[in-house]
mmJSON file of the N, C-alpha and C atoms, coordinates in Angstrom:
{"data_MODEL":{"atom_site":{
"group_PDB":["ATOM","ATOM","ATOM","ATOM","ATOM","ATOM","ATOM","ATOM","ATOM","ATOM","ATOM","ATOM","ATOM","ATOM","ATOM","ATOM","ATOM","ATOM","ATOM","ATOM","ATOM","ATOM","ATOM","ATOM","ATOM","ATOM","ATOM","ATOM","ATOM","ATOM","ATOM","ATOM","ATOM","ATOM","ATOM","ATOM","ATOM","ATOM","ATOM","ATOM","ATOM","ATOM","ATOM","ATOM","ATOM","ATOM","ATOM","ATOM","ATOM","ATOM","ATOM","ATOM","ATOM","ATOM","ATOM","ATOM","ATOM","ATOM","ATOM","ATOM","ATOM","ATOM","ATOM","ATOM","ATOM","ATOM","ATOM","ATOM","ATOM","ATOM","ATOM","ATOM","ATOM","ATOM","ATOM","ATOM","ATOM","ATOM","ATOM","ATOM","ATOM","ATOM","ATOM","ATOM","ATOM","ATOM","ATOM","ATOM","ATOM","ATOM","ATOM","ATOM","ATOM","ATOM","ATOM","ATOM","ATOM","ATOM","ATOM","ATOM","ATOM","ATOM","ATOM","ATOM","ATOM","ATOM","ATOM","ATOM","ATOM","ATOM","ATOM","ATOM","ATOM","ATOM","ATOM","ATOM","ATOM","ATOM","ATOM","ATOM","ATOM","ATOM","ATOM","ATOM","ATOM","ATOM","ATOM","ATOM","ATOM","ATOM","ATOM","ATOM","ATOM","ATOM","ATOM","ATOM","ATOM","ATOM","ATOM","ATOM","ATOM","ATOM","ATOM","ATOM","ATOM","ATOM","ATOM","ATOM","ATOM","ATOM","ATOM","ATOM","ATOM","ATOM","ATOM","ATOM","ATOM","ATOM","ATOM","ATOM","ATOM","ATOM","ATOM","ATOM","ATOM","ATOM","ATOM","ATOM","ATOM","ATOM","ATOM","ATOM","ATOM","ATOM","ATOM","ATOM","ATOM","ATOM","ATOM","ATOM"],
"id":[1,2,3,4,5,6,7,8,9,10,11,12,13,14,15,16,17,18,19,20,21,22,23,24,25,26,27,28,29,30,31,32,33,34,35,36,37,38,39,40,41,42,43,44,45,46,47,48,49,50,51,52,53,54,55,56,57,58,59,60,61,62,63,64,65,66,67,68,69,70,71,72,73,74,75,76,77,78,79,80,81,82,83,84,85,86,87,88,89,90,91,92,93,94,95,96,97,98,99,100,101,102,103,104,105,106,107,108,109,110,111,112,113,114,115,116,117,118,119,120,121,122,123,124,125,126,127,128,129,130,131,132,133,134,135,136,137,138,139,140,141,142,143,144,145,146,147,148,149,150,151,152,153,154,155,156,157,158,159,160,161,162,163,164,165,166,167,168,169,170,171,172,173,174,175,176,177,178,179,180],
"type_symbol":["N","C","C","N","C","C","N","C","C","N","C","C","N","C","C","N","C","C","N","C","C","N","C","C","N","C","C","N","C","C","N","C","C","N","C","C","N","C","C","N","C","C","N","C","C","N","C","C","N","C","C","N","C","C","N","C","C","N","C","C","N","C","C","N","C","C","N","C","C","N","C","C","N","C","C","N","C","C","N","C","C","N","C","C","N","C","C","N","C","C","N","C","C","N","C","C","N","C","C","N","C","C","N","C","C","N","C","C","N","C","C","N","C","C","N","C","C","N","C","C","N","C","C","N","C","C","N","C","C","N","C","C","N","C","C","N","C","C","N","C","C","N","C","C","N","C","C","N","C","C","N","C","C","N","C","C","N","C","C","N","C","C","N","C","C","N","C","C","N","C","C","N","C","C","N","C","C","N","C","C"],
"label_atom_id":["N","CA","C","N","CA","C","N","CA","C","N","CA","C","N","CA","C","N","CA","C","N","CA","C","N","CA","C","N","CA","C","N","CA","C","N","CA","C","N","CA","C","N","CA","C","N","CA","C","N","CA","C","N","CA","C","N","CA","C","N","CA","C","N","CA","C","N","CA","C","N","CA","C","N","CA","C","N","CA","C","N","CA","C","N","CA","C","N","CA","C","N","CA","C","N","CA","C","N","CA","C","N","CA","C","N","CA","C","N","CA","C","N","CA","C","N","CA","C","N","CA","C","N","CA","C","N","CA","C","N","CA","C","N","CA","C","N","CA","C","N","CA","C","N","CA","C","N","CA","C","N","CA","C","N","CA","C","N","CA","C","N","CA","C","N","CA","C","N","CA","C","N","CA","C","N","CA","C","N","CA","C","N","CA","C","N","CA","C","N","CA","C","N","CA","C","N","CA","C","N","CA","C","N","CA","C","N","CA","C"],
"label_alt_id":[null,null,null,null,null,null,null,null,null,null,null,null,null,null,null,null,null,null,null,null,null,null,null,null,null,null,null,null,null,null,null,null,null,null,null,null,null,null,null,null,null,null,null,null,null,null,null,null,null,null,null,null,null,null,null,null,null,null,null,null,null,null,null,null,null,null,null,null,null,null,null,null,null,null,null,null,null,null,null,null,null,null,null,null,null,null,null,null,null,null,null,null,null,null,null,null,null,null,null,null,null,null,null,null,null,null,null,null,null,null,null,null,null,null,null,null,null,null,null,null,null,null,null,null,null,null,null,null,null,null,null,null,null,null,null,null,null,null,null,null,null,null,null,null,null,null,null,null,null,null,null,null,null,null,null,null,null,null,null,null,null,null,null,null,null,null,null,null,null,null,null,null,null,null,null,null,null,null,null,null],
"label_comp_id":["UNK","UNK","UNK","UNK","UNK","UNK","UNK","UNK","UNK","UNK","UNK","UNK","UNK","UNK","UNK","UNK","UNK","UNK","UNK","UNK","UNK","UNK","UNK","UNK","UNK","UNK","UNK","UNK","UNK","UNK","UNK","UNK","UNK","UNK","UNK","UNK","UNK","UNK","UNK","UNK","UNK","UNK","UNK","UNK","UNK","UNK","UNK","UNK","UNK","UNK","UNK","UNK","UNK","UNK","UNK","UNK","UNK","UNK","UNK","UNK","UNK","UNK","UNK","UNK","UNK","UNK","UNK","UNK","UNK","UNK","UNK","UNK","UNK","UNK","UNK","UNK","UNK","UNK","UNK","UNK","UNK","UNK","UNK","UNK","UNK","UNK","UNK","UNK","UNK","UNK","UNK","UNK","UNK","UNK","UNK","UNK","UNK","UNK","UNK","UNK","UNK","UNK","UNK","UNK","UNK","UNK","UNK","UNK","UNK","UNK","UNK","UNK","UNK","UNK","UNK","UNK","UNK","UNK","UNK","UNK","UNK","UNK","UNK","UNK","UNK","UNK","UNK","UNK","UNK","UNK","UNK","UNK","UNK","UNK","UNK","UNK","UNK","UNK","UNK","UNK","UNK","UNK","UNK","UNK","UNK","UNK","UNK","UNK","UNK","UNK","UNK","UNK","UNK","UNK","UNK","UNK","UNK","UNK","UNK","UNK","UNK","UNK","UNK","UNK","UNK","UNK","UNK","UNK","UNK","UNK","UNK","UNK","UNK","UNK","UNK","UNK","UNK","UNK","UNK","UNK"],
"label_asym_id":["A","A","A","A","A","A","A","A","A","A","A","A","A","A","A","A","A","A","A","A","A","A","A","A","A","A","A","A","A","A","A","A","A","A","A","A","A","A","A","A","A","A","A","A","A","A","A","A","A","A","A","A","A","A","A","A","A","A","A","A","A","A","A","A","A","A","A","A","A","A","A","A","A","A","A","A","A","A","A","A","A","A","A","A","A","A","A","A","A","A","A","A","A","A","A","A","A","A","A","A","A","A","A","A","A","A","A","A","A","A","A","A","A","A","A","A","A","A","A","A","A","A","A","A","A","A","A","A","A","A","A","A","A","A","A","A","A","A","A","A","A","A","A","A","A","A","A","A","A","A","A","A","A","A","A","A","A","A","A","A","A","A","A","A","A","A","A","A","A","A","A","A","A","A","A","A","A","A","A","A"],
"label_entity_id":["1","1","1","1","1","1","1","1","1","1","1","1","1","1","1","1","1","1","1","1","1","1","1","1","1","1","1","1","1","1","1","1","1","1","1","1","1","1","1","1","1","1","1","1","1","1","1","1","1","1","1","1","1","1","1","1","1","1","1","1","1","1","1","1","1","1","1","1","1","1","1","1","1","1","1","1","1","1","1","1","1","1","1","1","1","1","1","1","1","1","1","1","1","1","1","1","1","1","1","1","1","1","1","1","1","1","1","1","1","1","1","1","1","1","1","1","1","1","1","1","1","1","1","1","1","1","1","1","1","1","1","1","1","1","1","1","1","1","1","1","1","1","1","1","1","1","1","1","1","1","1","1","1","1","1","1","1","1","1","1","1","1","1","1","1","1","1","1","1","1","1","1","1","1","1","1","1","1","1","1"],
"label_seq_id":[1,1,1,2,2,2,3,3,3,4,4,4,5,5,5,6,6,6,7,7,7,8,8,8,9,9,9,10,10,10,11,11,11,12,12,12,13,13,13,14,14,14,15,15,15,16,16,16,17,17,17,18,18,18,19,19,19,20,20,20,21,21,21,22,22,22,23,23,23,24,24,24,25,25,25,26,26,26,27,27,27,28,28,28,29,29,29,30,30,30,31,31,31,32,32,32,33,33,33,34,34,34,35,35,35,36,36,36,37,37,37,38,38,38,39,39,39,40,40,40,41,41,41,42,42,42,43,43,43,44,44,44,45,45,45,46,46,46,47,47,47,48,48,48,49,49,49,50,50,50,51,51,51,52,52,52,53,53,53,54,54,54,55,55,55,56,56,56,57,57,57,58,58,58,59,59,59,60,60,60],
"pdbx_PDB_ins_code":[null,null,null,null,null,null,null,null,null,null,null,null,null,null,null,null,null,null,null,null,null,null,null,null,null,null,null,null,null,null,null,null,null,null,null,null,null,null,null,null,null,null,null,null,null,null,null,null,null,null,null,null,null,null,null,null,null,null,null,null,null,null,null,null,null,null,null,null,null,null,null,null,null,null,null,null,null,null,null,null,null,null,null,null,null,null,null,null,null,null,null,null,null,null,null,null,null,null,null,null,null,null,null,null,null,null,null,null,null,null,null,null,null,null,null,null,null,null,null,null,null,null,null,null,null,null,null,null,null,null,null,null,null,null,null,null,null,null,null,null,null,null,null,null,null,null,null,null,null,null,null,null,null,null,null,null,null,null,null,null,null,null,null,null,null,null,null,null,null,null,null,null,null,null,null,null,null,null,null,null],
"Cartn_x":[14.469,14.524,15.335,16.244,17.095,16.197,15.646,14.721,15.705,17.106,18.276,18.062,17.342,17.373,17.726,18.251,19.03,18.148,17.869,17.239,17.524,17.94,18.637,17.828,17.552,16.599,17.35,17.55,17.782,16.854,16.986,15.893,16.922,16.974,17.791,17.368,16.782,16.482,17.139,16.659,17.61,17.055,15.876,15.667,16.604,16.88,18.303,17.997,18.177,18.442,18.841,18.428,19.399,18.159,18.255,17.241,17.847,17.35,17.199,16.78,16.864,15.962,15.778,14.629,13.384,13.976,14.06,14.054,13.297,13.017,11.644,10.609,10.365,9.851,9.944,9.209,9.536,10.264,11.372,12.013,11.678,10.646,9.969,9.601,8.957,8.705,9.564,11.126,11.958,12.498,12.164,12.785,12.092,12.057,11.637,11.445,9.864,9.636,8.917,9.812,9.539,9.409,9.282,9.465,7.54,7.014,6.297,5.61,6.396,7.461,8.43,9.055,10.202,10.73,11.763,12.455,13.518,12.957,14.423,14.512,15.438,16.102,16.017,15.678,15.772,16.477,16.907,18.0,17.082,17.144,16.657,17.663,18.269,19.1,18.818,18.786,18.58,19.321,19.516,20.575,19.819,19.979,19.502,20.945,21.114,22.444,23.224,23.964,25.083,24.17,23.112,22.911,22.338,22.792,22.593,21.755,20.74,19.805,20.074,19.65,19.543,18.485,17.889,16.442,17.049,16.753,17.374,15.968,15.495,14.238,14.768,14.644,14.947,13.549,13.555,12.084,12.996,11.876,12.846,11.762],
"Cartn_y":[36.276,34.897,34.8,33.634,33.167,32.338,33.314,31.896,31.283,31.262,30.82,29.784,29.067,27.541,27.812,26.163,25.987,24.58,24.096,23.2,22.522,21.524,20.378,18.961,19.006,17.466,17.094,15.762,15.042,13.702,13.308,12.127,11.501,10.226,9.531,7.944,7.586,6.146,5.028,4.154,2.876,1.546,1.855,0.41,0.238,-1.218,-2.506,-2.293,-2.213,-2.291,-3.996,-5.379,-6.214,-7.306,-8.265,-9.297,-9.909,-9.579,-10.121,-10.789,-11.437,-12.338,-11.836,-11.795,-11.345,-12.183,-11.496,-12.875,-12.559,-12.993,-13.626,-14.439,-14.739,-15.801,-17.058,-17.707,-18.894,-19.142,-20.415,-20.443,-20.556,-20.737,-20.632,-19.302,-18.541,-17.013,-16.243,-16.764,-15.498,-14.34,-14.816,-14.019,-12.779,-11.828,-10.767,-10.541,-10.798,-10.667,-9.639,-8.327,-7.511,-6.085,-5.037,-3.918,-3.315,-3.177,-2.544,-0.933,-0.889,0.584,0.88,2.05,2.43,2.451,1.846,2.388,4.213,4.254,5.655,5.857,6.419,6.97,8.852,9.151,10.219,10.822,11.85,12.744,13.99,14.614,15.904,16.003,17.333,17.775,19.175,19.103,20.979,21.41,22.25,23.147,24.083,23.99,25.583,25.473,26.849,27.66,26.739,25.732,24.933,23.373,23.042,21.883,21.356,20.077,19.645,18.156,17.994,16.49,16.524,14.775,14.314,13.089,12.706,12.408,11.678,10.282,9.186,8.574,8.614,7.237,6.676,5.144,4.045,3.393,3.355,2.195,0.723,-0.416,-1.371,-2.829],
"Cartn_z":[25.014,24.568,23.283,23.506,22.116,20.964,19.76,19.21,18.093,18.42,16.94,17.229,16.19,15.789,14.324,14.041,12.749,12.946,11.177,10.878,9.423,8.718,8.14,7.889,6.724,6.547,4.738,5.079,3.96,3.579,2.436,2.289,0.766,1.152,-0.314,0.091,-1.693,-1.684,-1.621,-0.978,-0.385,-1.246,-2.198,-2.408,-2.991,-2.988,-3.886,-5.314,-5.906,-7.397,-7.847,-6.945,-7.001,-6.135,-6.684,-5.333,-3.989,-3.155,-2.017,-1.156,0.084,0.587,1.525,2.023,3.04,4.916,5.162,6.99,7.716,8.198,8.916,8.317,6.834,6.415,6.066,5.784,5.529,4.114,4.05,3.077,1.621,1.256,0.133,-0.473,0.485,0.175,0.668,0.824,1.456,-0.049,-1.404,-1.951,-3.002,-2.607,-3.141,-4.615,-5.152,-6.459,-6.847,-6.42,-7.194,-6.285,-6.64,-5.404,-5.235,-4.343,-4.175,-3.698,-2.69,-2.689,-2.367,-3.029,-2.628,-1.075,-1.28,0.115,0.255,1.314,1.797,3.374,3.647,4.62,5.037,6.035,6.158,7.047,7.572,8.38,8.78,9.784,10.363,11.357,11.307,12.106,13.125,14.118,14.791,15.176,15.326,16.495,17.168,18.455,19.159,19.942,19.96,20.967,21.112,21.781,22.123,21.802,21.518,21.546,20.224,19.957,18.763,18.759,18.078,17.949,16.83,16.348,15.183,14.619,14.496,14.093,12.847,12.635,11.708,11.755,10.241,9.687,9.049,8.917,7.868,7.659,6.301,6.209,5.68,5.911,6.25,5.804],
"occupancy":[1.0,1.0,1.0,1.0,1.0,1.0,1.0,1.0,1.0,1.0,1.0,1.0,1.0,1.0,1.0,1.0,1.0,1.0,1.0,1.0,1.0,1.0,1.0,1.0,1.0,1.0,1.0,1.0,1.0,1.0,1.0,1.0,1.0,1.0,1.0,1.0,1.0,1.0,1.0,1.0,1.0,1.0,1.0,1.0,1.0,1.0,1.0,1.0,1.0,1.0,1.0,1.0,1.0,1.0,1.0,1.0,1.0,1.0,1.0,1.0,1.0,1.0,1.0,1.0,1.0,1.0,1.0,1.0,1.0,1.0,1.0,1.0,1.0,1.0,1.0,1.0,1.0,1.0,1.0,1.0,1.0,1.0,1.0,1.0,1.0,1.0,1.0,1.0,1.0,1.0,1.0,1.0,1.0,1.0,1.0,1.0,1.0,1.0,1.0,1.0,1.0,1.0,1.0,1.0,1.0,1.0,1.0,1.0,1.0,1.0,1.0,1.0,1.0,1.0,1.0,1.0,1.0,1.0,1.0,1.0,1.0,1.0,1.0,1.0,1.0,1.0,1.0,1.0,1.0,1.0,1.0,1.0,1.0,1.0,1.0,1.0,1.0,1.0,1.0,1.0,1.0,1.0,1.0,1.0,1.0,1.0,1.0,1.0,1.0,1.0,1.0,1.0,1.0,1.0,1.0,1.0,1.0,1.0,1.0,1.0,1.0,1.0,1.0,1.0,1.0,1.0,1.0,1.0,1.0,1.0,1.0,1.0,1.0,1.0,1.0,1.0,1.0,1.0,1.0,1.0],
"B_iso_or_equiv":[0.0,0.0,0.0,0.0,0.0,0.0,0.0,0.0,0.0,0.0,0.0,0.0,0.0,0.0,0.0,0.0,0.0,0.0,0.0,0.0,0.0,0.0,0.0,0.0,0.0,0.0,0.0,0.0,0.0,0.0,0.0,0.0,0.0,0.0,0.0,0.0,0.0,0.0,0.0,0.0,0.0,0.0,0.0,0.0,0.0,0.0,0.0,0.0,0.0,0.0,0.0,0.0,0.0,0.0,0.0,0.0,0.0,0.0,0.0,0.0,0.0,0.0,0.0,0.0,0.0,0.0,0.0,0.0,0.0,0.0,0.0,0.0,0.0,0.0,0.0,0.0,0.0,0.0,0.0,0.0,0.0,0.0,0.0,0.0,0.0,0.0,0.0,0.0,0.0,0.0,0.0,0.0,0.0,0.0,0.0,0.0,0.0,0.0,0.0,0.0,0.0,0.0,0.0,0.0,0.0,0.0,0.0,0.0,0.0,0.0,0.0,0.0,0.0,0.0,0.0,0.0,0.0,0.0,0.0,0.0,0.0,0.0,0.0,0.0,0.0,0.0,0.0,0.0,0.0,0.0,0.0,0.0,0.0,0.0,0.0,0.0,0.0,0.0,0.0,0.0,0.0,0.0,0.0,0.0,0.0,0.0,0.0,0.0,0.0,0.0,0.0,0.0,0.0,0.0,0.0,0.0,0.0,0.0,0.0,0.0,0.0,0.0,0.0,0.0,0.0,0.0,0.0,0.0,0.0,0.0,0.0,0.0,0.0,0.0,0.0,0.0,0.0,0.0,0.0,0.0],
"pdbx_formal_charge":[null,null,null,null,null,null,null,null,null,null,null,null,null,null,null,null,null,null,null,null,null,null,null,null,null,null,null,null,null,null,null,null,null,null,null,null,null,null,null,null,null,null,null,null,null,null,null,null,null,null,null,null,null,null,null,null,null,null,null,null,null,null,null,null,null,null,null,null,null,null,null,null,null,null,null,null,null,null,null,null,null,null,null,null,null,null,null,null,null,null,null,null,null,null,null,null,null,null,null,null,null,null,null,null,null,null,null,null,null,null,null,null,null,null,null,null,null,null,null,null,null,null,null,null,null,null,null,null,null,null,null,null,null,null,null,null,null,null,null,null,null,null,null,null,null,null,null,null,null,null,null,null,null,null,null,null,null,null,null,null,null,null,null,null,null,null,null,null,null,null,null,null,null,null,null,null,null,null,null,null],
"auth_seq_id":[1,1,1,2,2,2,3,3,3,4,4,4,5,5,5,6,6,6,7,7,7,8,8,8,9,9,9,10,10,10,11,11,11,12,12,12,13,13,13,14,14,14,15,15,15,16,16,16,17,17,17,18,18,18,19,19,19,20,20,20,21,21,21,22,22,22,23,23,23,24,24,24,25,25,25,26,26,26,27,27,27,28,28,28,29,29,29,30,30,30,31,31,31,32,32,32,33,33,33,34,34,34,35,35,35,36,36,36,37,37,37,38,38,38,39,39,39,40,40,40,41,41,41,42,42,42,43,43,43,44,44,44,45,45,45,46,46,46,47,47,47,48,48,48,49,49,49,50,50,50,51,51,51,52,52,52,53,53,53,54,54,54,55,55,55,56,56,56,57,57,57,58,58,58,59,59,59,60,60,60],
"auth_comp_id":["UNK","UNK","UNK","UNK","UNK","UNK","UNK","UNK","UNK","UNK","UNK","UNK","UNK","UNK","UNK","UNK","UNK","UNK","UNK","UNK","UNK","UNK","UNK","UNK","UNK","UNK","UNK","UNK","UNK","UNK","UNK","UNK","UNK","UNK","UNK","UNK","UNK","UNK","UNK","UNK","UNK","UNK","UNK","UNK","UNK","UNK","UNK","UNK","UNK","UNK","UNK","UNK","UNK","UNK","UNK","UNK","UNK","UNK","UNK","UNK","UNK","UNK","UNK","UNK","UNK","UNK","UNK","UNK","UNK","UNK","UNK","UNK","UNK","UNK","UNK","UNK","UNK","UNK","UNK","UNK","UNK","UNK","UNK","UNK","UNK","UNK","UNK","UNK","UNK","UNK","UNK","UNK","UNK","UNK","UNK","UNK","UNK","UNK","UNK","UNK","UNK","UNK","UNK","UNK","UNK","UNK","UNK","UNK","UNK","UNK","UNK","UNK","UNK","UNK","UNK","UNK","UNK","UNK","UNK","UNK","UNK","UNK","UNK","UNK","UNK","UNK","UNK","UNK","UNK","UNK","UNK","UNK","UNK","UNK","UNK","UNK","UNK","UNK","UNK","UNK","UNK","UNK","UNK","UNK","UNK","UNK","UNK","UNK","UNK","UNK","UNK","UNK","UNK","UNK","UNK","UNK","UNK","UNK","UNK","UNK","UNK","UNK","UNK","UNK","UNK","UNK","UNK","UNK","UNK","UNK","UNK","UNK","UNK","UNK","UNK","UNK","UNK","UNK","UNK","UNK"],
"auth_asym_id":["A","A","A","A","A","A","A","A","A","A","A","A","A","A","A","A","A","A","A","A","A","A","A","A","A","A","A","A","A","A","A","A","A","A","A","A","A","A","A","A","A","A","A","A","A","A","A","A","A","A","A","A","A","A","A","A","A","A","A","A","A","A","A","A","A","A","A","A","A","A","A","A","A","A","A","A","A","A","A","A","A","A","A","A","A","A","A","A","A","A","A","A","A","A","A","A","A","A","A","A","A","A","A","A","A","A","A","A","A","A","A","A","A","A","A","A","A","A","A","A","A","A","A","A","A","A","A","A","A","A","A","A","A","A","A","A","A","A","A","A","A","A","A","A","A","A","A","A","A","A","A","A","A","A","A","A","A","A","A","A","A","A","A","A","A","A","A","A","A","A","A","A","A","A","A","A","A","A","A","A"],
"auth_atom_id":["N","CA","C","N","CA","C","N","CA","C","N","CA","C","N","CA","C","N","CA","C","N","CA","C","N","CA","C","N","CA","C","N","CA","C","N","CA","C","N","CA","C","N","CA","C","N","CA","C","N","CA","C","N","CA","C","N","CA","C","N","CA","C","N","CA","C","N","CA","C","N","CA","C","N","CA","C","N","CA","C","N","CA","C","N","CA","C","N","CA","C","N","CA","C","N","CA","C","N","CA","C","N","CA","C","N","CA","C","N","CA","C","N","CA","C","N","CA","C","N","CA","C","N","CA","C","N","CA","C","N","CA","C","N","CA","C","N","CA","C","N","CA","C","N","CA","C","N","CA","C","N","CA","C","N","CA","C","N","CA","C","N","CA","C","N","CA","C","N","CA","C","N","CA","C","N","CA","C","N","CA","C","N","CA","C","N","CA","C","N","CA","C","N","CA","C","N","CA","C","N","CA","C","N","CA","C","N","CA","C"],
"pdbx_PDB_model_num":[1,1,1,1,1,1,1,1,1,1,1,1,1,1,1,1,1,1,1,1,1,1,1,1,1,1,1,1,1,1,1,1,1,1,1,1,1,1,1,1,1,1,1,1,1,1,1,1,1,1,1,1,1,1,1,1,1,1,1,1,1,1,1,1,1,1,1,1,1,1,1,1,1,1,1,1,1,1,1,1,1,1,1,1,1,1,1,1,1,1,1,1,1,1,1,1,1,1,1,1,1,1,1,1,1,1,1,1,1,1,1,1,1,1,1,1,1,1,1,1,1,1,1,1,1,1,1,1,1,1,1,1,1,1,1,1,1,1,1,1,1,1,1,1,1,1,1,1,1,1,1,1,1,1,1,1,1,1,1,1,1,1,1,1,1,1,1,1,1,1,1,1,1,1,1,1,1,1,1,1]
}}}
C-alpha cells in the first residue's frame, strides 16, 4: 500500500475593517454596528499519488 499523502491548510481573516450593510434585513437594521466575531476563510489541500482535493470555508 501507497500511504504518500501530502497535506496543506491555511486560515486568514476576512472581517472589513470598514461598515457595511447586512442583506437580507430589513432597511433599518441593514447596517452593521459593530463586529461581534471575527470573520476568516480557510483552505485545506491533499494530495494522494495523482489526485488532488481542495476543501474551501468562508464564514459569512
Amino acid at each position: 500500500m501507497n500511504y504518500d499523502y501530502k497535506a496543506a491548510f491555511s486560515q486568514t481573516d476576512i472581517t472589513p475593517d470598514f461598515p457595511v450593510e447586512m442583506i437580507g434585513r430589513s432597511p433599518e437594521k441593514n447596517k452593521v454596528n459593530g463586529i461581534h466575531y471575527p470573520l476568516s476563510a480557510q483552505v485545506v489541500l491533499f494530495e494522494h499519488q495523482n489526485d488532488r482535493y481542495c476543501l474551501i470555508a468562508i464564514d459569512s
